[in-house]
Every structure is written in structure tokens, then in C-alpha cells.
C-alpha positions as CSV (number, residue, x, y, z in Angstrom):
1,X,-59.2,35.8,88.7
2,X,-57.7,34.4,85.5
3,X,-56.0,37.8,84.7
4,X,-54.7,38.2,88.0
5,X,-53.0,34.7,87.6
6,X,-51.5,35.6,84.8
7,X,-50.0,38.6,85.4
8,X,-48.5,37.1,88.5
9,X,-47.4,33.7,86.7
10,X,-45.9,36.8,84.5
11,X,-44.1,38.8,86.9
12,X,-42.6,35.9,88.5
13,X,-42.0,33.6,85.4
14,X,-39.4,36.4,83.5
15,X,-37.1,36.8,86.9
16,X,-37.6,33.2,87.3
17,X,-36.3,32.2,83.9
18,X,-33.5,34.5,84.1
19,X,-32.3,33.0,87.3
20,X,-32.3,29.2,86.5
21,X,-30.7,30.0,83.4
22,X,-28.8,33.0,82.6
23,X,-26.7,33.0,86.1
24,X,-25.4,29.3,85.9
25,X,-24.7,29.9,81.9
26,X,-22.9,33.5,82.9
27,X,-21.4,31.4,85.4
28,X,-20.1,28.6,83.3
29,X,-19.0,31.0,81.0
30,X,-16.8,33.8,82.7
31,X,-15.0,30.2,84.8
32,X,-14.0,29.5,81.3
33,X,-11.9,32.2,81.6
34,X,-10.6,32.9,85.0
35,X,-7.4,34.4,84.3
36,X,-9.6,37.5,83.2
37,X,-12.0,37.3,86.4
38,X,-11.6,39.8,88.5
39,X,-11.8,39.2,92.7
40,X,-15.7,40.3,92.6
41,X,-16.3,38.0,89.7
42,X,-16.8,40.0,86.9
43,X,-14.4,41.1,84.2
44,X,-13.8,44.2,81.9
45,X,-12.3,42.4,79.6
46,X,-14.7,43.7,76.5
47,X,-14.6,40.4,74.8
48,X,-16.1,38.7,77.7
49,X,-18.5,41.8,78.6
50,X,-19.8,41.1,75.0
51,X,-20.4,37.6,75.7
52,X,-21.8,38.2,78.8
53,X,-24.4,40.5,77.3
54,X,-25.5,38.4,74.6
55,X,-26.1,35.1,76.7
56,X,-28.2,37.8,79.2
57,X,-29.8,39.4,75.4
58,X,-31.3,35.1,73.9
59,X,-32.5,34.8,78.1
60,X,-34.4,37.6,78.5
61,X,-35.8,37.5,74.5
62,X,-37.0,34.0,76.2
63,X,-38.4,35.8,79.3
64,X,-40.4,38.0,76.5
65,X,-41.4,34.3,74.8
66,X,-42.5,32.7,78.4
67,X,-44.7,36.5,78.8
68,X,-46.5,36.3,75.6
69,X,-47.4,32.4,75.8
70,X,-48.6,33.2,79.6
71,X,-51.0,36.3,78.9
72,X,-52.1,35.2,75.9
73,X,-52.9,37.7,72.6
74,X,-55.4,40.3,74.3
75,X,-54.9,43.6,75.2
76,X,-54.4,42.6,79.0
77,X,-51.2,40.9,77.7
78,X,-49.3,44.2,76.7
79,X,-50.4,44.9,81.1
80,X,-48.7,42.0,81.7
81,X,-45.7,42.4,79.6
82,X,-45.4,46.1,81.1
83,X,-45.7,45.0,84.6
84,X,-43.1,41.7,84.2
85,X,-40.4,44.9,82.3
86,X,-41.0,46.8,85.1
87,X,-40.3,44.2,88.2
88,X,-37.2,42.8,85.9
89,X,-35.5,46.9,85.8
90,X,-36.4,47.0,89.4
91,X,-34.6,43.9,90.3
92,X,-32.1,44.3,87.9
93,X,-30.9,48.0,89.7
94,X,-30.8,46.2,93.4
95,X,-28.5,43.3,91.5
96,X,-26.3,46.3,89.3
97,X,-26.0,48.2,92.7
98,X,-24.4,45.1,94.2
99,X,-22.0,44.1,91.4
100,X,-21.1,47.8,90.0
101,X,-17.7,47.5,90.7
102,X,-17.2,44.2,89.0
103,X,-18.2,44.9,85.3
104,X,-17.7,48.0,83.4
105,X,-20.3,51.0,83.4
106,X,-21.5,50.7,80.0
107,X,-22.4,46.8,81.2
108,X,-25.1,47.8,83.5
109,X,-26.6,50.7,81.0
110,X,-26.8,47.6,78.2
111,X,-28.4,45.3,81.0
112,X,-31.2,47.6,81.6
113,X,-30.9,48.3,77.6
114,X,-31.8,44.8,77.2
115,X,-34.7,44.1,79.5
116,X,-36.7,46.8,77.8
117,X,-35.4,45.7,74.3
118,X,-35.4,41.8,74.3
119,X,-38.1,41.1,76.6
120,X,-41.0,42.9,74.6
121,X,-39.0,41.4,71.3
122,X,-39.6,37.9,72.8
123,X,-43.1,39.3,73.5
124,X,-43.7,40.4,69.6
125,X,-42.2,37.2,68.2
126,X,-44.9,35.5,69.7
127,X,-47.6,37.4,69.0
128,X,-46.7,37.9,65.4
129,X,-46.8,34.2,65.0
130,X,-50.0,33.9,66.5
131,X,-51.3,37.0,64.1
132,X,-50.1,34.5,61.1
């Protein structure tokens, strides 16, 4: 029962995390610069795009934190942290689907990029500190 928890507080903690913060912070961000908004939002101004990517890159790292202090240091957290990468791609192709248009193609490629990059790096972090 335990594991199951925490694989569920997992799966739902990552998306969770990115929604409270990264959207309001992308959101406060980009309005900073409206001139270069285009009408869906987004921007291809690469500046921006860059910005964009690393507030989503420190986010999901802390989605990969959140994972490893949830599931703890065994073997059944590596489940969890597979599982949690897996439910944040899948979401993150409906959410890319809806805002191709707005960002440049290479954006979406480094989103996905990221979720399997930063959130087992957030992941490691922790458990390497533990390991110390």
C-alpha cells in the first residue's frame, strides 16, 4: 500500500509542481515582453525561447527533487521516477499539440528534451546526497 502511494503522490506531484510554478513564472515572464508575443501567446523570438526553456529546465530539475524525496532511495524509486517521466511526456505532447503553432519547432523537441534530462537529474541530485 505504501508503494502504491508513492508512486501516485509521484505521478501527480511532478505535473503538479510544474503547473503551480513554471506556467505563472512562464507567464510573468513572456508579459515582460509583449511587444514580442505573438496572438497565441508564445514567441520565436530565440532570446525569449531560451528563457523560456531554462525557467521550464530549474522546474522540472525540481519535479526530479519532489520524485526522489517522495519514493525514497530503493530500487522501487527508479519505478517511480520512470512512471512520473512517462505521465510528464504524455502530458506534455497533448499541451505541445495545442500550442505548436505558437513557439518554434525546436521548442517543443527541447521540452520533451528536458523532462527526460532534468527530471531524473533532480532525481540523482538527491540520491547522491543521500549516498554521501
Amino acid at each position: 500500500m505504501k508503494r502504491t502511494l508513492q508512486l501516485i503522490a509521484c505521478v501527480i506531484s511532478a505535473p503538479l509542481i510544474y503547473g503551480l510554478l513554471c506556467l505563472p513564472l512562464l507567464g510573468m515572464f513572456l508579459n515582460l515582453f509583449p511587444a514580442q508575443l505573438n496572438e497565441w501567446g508564445g514567441t520565436f523570438d530565440v532570446p525569449l525561447v531560451l528563457g523560456v526553456e531554462a525557467i521550464q529546465a530549474l522546474i522540472i530539475f525540481l519535479g526530479g527533487v519532489t520524485i526522489a524525496l517522495i519514493a525514497g532511495g530503493d530500487s522501487w524509486a527508479r519505478i517511480c521516477l520512470l512512471a512520473t517521466t512517462v505521465d510528464m511526456l504524455l502530458i506534455g505532447v497533448s499541451v505541445q499539440r495545442q500550442y505548436w503553432e505558437s513557439m518554434p519547432v525546436w521548442h517543443h523537441w527541447v521540452f520533451f528534451a528536458l523532462i527526460v534530462t532534468c527530471l531524473p537529474a533532480g532525481w540523482l541530485m538527491v540520491n547522491r546526497m543521500r549516498s554521501a
